[in-house]
C-alpha positions in Angstrom: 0.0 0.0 0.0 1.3 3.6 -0.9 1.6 6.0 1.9 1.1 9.7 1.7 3.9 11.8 3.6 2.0 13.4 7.0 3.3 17.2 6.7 1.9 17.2 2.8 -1.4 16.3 3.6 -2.0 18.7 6.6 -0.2 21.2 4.8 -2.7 21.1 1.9 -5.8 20.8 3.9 -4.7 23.7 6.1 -3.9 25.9 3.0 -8.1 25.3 1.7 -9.1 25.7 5.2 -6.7 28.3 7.3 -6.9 26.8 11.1 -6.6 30.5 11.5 -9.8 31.7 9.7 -11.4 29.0 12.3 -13.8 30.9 15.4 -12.1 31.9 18.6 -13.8 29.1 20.6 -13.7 26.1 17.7 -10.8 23.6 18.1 -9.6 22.5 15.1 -6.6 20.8 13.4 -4.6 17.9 15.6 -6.5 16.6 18.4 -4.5 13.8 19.9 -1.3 14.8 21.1 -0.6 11.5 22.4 0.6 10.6 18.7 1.9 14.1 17.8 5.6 13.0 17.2 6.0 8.9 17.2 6.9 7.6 13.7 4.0 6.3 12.8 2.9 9.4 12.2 5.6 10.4 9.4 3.1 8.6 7.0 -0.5 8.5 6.1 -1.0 4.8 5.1 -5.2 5.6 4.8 -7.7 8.2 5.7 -11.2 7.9 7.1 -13.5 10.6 6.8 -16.5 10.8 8.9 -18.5 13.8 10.2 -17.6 12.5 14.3 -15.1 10.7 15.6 -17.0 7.1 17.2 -16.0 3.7 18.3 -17.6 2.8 14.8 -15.3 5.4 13.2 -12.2 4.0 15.1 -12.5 0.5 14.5 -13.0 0.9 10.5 -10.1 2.8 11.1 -8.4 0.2 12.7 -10.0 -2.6 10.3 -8.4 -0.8 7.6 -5.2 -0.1 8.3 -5.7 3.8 8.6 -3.7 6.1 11.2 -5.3 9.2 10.4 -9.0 10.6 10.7 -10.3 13.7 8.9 -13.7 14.8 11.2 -15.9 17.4 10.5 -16.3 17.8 14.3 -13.8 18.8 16.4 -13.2 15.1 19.2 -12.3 17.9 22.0 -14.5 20.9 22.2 -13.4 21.6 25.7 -11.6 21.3 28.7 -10.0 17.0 27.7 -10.2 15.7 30.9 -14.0 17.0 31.3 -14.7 15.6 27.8 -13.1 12.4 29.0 -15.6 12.0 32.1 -18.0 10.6 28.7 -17.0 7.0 29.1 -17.9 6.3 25.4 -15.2 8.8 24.8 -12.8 7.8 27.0 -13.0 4.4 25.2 -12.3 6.0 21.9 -9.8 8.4 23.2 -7.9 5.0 24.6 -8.4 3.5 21.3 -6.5 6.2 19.4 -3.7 6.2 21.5 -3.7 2.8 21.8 -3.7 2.4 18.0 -2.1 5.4 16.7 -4.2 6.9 15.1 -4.3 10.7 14.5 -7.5 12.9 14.6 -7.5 15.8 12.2 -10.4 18.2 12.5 -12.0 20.9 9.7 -14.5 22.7 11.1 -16.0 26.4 11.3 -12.8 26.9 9.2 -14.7 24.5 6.9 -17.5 26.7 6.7 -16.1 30.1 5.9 -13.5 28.7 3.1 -14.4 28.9 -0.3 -12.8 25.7 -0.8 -16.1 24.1 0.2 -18.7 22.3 -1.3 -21.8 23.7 -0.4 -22.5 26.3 -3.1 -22.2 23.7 -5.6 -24.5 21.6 -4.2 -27.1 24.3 -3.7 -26.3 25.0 -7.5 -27.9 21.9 -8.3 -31.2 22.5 -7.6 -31.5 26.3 -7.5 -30.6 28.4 -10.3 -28.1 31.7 -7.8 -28.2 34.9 -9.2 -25.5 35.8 -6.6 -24.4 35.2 -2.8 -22.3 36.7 -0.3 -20.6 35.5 2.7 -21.9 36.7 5.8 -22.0 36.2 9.9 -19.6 37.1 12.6 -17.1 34.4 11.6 -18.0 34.4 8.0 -20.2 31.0 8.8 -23.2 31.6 6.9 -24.4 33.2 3.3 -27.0 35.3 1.9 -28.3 34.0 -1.1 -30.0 35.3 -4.1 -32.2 33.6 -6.4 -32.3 34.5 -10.6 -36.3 34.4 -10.0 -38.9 34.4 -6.9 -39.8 30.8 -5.9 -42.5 29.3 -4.0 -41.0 28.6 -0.3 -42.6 25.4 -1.0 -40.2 24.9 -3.7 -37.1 25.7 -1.5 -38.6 23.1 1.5 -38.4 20.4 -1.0 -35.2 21.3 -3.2 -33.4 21.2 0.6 -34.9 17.6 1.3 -33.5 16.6 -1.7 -29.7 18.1 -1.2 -29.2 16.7 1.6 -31.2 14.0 1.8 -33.9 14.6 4.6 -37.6 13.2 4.6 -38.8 15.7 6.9 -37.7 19.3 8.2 -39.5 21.3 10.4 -40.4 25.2 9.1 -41.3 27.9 11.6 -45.5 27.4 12.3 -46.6 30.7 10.8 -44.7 29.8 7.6 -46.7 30.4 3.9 -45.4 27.8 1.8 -47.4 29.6 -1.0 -45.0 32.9 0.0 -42.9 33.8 -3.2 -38.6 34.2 -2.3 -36.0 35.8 -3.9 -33.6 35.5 -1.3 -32.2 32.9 1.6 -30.0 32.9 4.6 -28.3 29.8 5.2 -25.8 28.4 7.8 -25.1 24.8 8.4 -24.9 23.1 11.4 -26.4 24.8 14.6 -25.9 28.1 13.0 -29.0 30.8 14.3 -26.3 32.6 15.8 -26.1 33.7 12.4 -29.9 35.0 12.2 -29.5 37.1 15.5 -26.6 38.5 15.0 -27.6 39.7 11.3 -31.1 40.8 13.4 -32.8 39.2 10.5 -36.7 40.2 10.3 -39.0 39.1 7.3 -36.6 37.0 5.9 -36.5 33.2 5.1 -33.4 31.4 6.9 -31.8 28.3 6.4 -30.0 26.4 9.4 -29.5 22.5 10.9 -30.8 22.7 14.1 -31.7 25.7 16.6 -32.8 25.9 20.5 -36.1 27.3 21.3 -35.6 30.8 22.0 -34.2 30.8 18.5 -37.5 29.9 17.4 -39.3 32.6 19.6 -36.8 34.8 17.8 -37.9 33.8 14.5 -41.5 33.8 15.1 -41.7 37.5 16.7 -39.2 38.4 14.0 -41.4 37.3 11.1 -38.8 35.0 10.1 -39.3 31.9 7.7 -36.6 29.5 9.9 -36.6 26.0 8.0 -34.2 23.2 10.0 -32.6 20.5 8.2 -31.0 19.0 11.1 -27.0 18.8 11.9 -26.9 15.9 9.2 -27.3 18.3 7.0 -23.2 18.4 7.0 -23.3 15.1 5.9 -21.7 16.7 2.0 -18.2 17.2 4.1 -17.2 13.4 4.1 -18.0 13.3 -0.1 -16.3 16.6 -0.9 -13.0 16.0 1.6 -12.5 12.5 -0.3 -13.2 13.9 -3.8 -10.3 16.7 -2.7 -8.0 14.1 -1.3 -8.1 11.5 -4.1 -7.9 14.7 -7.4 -4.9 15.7 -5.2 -3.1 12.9 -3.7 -2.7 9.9 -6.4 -1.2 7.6 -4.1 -4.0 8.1 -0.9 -6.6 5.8 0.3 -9.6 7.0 1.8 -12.8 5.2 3.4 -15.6 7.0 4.5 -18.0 6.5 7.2 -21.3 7.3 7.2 -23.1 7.5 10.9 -26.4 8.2 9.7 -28.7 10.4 11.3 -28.7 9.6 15.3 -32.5 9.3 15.5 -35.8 8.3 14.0 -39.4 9.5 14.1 -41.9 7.8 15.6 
């Protein structure tokens, strides 16, 4: 099996997402300094790519031979020995070390790089006049269709993106309402709609708390969830990059799926 030298890879996924374009509080890049410096680490034999790092995630991983995970979500968010209380992670976190595997994490420096994917897919089903980058760490856009649509039409193009059977849309929603123009943010992004103090606007996001939805109900905003699997595209488009780039690579995705059902 070919191997892929360490340094080139991270240097190439740091220069389409800068760690330093990430937000103050995110925690990207390395995550298990446990395996920082021992030579397994000079060389990549595989990649997996997965949206969070799970004992499913580390054992195909460890089934196939790989010593290096890309996540879309960062394995520490905080303080490591609080985040290690978790037994689940603990057991992963032993794993890792235990296997030598490195954790390499893309995240809100994911979202504000135009290196993404998620324009293009948009692009697929909605014909963009023009969009902008907006939000307090350039997280989200603001998006502007050729013609007005149905909101309707929207509601199901997103289902079909990114592969949902059912979103939820703010109560007082008109699905007959005609749009020229969205806000949209992945993951749990309505920090984006209050800080923009959006009224009378449609806006796009994966998941919000309630007083987000009281916001967007007294604000007259259209807020349509597609839930955090909606970041799902990251694993397809971080392989596609790796394998145009890096001849040699091998790179196994994993899927989780969506962590509930409705009943």
């Amino acid at each position: 099996m070919s191997k892929v030298n360490t340094n080139s890879l991270i240097n190439y996924l740091n220069d389409l997402f800068p760690q330093t374009h990430a937000a103050e509080w995110d925690t990207v890049g390395l995550q298990i300094e446990e395996v920082y410096n021992l030579p397994s680490q000079d060389e990549i034999s595989a990649v997996v790519v997965c949206l969070d790092v799970t004992k499913d995630v580390v054992e195909k991983a460890i089934t196939t031979k790989a010593n290096f995970i890309i996540s879309r979500h960062p394995f520490f968010f905080g303080d490591i020995n609080e985040e290690l209380q978790n037994p689940a992670k603990k057991e992963v976190y032993d794993a890792l070390i235990a296997h030598e595997i490195q954790v390499f994490s893309i995240h809100t420096n994911y979202d504000n790089s135009e290196s993404n994917n998620l324009i293009d897919l948009l692009e697929t089903r909605f014909n963009i006049k023009k969009y902008e980058v907006v939000g307090e760490n350039q997280e989200g856009y603001k998006i502007e269709f050729l013609r007005e649509i149905a909101l309707s039409e929207i509601v199901e193009n997103m289902k079909l993106i990114f592969g949902q059977e059912q979103l939820a849309l703010s109560v007082n929603s008109d699905l007959n309402k005609l749009v020229r123009k969205i806000y949209l943010t992945p993951g749990s992004g309505s920090d984006t709609m209050s800080h923009l103090k959006l009224q009378n606007a449609v806006f796009v996001t994966g998941e919000v708390k309630w007083h987000e939805w009281l916001y967007a109900d007294q604000n007259h905003v259209d807020l349509l969830t597609l839930g955090h699997y909606m970041e799902n595209h990251f694993i397809d488009d971080i392989r596609n990059k790796l394998y145009k780039t890096f001849t040699d690579i091998v790179v196994y995705d994993y899927d989780i799926k969506n962590l509930f059902k409705v009943v």
